[in-house]
C-alpha positions as CSV (number, residue, x, y, z in Angstrom):
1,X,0.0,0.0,0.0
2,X,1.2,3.3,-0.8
3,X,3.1,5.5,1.9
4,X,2.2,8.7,0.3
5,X,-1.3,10.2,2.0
6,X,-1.4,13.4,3.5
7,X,-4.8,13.8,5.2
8,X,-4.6,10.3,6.7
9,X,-2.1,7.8,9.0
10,X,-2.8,4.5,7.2
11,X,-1.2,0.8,8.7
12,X,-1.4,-2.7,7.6
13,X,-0.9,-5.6,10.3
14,X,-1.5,-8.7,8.3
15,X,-5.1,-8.6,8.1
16,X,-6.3,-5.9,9.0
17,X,-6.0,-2.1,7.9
18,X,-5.8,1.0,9.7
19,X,-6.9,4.3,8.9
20,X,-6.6,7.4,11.3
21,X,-7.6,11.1,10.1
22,X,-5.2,13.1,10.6
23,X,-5.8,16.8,10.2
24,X,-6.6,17.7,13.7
25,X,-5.5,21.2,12.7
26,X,-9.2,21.8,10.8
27,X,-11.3,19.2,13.1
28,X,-10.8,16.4,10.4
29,X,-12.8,17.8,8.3
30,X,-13.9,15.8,5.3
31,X,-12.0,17.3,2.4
32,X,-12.1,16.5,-1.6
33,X,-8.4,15.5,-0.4
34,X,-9.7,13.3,2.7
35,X,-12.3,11.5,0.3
36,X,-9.5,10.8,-2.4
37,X,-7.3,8.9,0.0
38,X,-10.2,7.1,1.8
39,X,-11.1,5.7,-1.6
40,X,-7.6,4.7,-2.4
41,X,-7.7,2.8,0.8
42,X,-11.0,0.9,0.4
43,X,-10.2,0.1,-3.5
44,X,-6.6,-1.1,-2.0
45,X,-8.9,-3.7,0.5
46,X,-11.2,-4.5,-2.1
47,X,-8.4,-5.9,-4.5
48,X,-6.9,-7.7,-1.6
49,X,-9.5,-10.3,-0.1
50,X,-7.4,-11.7,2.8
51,X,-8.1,-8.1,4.5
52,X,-10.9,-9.3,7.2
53,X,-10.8,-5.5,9.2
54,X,-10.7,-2.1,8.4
55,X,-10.5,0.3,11.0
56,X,-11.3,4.1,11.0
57,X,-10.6,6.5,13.6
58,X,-8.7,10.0,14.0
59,X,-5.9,12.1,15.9
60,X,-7.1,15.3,17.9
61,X,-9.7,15.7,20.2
62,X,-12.4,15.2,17.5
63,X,-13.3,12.6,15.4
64,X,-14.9,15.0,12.7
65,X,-16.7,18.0,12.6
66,X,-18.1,17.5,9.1
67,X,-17.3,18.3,5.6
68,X,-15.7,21.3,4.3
69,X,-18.4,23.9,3.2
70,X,-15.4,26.4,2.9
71,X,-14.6,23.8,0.0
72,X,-18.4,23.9,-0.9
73,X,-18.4,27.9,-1.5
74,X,-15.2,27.6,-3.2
75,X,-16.2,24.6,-5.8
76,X,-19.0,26.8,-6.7
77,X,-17.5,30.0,-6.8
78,X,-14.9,28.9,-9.1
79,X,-17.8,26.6,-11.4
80,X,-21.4,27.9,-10.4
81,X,-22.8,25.3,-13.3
82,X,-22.0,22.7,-9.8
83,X,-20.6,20.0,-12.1
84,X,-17.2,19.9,-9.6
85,X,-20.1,20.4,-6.8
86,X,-21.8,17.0,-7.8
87,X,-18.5,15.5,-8.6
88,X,-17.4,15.7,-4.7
89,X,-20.5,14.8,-3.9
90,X,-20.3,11.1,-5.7
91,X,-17.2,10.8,-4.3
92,X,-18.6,11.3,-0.6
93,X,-21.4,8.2,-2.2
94,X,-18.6,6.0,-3.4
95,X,-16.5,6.1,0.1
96,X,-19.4,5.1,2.0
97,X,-20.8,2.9,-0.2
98,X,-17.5,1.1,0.0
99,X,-17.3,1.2,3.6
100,X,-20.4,-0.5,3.9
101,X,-20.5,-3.4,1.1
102,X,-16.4,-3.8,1.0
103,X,-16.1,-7.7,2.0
104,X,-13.8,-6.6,5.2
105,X,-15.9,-5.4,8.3
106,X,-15.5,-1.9,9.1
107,X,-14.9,-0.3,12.7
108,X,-15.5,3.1,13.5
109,X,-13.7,4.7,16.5
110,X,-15.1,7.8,17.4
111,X,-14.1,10.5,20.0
112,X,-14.7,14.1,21.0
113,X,-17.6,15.6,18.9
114,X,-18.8,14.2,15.6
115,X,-20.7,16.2,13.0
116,X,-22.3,15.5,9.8
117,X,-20.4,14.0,7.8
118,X,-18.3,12.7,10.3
119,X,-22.0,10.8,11.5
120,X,-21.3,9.8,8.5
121,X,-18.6,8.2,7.4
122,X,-19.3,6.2,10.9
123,X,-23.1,5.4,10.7
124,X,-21.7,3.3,7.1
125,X,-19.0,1.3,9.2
126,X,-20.4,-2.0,10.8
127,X,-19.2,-1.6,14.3
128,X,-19.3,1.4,15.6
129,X,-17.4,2.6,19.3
130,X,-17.3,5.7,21.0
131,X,-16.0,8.0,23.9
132,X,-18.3,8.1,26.7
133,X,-17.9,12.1,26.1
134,X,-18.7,12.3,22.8
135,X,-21.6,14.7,21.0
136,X,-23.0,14.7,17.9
137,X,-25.3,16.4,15.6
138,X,-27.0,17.2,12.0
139,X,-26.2,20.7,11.5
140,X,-27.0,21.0,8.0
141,X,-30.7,22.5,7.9
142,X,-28.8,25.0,10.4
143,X,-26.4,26.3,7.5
144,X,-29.2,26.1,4.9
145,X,-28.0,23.1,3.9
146,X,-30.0,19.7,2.9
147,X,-28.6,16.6,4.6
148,X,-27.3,15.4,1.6
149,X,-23.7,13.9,2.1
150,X,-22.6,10.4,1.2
151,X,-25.8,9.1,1.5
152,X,-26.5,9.3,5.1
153,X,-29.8,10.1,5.7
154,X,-31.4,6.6,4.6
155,X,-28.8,5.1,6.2
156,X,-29.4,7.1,9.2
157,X,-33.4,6.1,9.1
158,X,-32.4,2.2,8.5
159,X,-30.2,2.5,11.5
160,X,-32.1,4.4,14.0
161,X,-35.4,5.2,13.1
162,X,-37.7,7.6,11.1
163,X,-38.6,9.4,13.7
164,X,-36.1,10.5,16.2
165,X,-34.0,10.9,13.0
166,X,-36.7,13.2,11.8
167,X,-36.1,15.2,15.2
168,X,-32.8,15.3,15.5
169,X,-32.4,16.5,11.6
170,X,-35.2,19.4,12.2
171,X,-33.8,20.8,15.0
172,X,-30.1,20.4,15.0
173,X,-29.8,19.6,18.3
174,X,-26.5,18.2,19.7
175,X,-26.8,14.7,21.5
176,X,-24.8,12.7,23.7
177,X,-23.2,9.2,23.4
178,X,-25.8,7.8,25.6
179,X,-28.1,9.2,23.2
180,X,-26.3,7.7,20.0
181,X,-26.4,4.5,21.8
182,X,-30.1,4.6,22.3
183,X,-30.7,5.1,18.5
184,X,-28.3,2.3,17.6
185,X,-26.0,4.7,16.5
186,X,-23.1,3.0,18.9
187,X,-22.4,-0.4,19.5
188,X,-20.4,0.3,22.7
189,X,-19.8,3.3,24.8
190,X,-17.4,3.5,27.0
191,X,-14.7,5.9,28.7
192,X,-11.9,7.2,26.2
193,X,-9.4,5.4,27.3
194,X,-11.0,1.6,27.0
195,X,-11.8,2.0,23.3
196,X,-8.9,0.7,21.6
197,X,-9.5,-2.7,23.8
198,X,-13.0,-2.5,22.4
199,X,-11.8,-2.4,18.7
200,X,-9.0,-5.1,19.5
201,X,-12.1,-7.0,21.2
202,X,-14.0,-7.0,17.8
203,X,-10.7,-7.4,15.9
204,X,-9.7,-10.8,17.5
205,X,-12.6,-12.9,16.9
206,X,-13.1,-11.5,13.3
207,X,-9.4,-13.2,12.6
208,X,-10.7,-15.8,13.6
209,X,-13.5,-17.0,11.4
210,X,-13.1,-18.5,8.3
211,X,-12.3,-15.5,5.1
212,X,-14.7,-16.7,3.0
213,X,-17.5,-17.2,5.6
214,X,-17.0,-13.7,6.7
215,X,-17.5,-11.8,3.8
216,X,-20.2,-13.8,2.4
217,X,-22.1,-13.3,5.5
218,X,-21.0,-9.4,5.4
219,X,-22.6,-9.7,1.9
220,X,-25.7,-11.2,3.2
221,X,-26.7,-8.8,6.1
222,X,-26.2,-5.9,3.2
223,X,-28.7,-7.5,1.2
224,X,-31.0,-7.8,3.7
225,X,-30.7,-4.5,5.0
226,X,-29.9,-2.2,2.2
227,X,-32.4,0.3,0.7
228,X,-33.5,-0.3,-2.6
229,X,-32.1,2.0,-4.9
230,X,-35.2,3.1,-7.6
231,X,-36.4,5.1,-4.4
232,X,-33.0,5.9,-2.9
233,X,-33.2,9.9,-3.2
234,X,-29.6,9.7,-1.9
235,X,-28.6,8.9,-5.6
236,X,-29.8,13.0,-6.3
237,X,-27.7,14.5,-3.2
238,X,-25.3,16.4,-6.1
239,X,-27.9,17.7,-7.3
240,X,-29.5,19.2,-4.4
241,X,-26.2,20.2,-2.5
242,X,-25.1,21.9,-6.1
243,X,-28.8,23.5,-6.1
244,X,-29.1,24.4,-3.1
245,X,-25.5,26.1,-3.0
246,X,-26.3,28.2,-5.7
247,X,-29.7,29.6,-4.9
248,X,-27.9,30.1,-1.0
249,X,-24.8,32.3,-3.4
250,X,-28.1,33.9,-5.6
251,X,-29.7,35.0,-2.4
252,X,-26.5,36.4,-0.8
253,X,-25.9,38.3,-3.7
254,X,-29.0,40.0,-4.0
255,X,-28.6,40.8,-0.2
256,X,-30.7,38.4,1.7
257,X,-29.6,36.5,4.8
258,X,-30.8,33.2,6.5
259,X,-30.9,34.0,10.3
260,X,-29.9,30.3,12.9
């Protein structure tokens, strides 16, 4: 596996892979750049089948306080017809869709506060561990903003339900770990310093089964629990993040402002 990343800390031990944000600096947000290297990671474990674990987690105090809509402005400053808007935006798709159907099971390891997209990129991983002090929340209505990242929200509603998922999307409100753990959001919860024996606790077993019996059965949970697609309004969220973007720049223009 290539050496040369620069928004992540990526490791192989035998079977399974590591990947660690690494952009404390900005909060880990989720870049273009971030999303690039993610994918070249997950397309790495795809061609290499005796991966059974993929880990994701991040330095700093956060895990990830969400995309990058400095990024957002700037994409559609520089080309306001949003095709480079859209563009991003299938990348966001394809890293979670591979984080969900690649054959090795995914672990997220979460810590501090977790936004967006950083809900995220850890609502698509199979295991999912946290802090006991972490918060979280949808922000996105709050910015004038659709949530429309990756393809979480149906993911979100499969996962936790339609409606506290509904609420916590309408309102914005933050929400603890205890919370999360209530909407099946978390796995485990537990104080900072126990979660890496938590993900080694997963880990162990998981080496342990039989390859092929572990990502068939990967294979079959996603089939029984995926959306189906012909009504997956996910597969429009270019569309409406580019649209939405550039009514928000039209309206800014002509002077009008969206008050929080």
């Amino acid at each position: 596996m290539s050496d040369n990343f620069t928004t992540l800390l990526v490791k192989r031990e035998g079977p399974v892979v590591h990947a660690c944000l690494n952009t404390p600096e900005n909060g880990n947000l989720v870049t273009e750049a971030v999303l690039d290297e993610l994918l070249a990671v997950l397309e790495f474990i795809h061609d290499h089948p005796e991966i059974r674990v993929f880990t994701l987690s991040a330095t700093g105090a956060d895990f990830c306080l969400g995309a990058d809509r400095n990024e957002f402005e700037r994409l559609m400053a520089e080309d306001p017809s949003g095709t480079a808007m859209r563009a991003l935006s299938g990348k966001a798709r394809r890293v979670c869709d591979s984080l969900a159907t690649t054959g090795a099971v995914t672990i997220a390891r979460l810590q501090g506060r977790v936004i967006g997209a950083g809900i995220a990129l850890a609502v698509f991983c199979d295991l999912r561990a946290a802090a006991e002090d972490t918060r979280y929340r949808l922000p996105e209505l709050a910015v004038g903003l659709p949530v429309a990242w990756g393809g979480a929200l149906p993911r979100l509603l499969h996962e936790c339900g339609a409606a506290r998922v509904r609420e916590l999307v309408l309102t914005g409100e933050s929400f603890d770990a205890a919370t999360a753990r209530e909407l099946s959001l978390l796995h485990k919860v537990v104080p900072e310093a126990e979660l890496d024996g938590v993900v080694d606790g997963w880990i162990r077993p998981l080496l342990r089964r039989p390859g092929t019996a572990l990502r068939t059965t990967k294979a079959v949970l996603n089939a029984h629990s995926s959306v189906a697609r012909l009504t997956d309004a996910s597969l429009l969220e270019g569309d409406l993040l580019a649209g939405t973007l550039a009514l928000n720049r039209g309206r800014a223009a002509g002077g009008e402002r969206s008050t929080l």
